[in-house]
C-alpha positions in Angstrom: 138.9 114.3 51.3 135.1 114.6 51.5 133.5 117.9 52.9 131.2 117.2 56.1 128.3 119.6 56.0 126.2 119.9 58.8 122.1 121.3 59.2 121.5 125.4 59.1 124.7 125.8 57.3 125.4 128.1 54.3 126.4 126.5 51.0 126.6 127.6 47.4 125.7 125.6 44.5 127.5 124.7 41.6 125.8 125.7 38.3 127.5 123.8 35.7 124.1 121.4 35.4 121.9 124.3 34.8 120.6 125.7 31.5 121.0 129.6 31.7 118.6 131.9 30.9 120.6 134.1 28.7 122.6 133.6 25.5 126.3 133.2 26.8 126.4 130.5 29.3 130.3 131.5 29.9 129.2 134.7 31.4 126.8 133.4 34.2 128.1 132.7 37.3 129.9 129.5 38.3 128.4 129.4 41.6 124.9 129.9 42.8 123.2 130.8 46.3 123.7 131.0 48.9 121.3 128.4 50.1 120.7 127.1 53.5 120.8 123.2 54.6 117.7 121.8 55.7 119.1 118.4 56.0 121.8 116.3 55.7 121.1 112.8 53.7 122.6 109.4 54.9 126.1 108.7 55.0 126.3 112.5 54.2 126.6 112.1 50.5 123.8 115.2 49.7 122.1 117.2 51.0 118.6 119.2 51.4 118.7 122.7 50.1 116.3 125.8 50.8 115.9 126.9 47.5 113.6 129.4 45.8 110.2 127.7 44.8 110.1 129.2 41.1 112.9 126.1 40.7 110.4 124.2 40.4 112.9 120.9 40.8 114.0 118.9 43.3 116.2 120.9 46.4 118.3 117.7 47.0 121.9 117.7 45.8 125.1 115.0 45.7 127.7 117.2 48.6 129.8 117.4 45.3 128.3 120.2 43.9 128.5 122.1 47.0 131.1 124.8 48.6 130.6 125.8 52.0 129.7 129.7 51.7 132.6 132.0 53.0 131.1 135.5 53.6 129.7 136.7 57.1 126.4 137.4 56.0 124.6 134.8 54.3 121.6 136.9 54.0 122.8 139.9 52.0 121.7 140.5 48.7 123.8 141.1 45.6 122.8 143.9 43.4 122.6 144.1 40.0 124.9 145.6 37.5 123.7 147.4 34.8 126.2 148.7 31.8 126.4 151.3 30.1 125.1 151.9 26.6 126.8 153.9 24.0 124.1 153.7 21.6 
């Protein structure tokens, strides 16, 4: 069964396509975003995304590589973990 997505909804991304930034790609996270739909594409096979500019790629994705986001605020911010160093 294909998932219907609909305009202003939340969504998170699926990373697997993307090249991380740091060493161990098996540490980033799975999922990125959340990102908001601008648009919904014919036949409503992908999808329009709000994302950040720095991207610097195209903001249209195949519905496939989307989850609908599950949290009640879409717009909270996740901080950043910093470990400790026994140096």
């Amino acid at each position: 069964m294909i998932e219907s997505f609909t305009r202003a909804e939340w969504v998170k991304l699926n990373g697997r396509n993307f090249r991380a930034e740091h060493q161990c790609k098996k540490l980033e996270d799975k999922m990125l975003g959340p990102f908001e739909i601008l648009s919904v594409g014919s036949y409503h096979r992908y999808c329009k995304l709000m994302s950040p500019a720095a991207w610097k790629m195209n903001s249209v994705f195949n519905i496939h590589l989307l989850e609908r986001y599950k949290e009640m605020d879409p717009t909270k911010q996740v901080s950043e973990i910093q470990a400790d160093r026994n140096d």
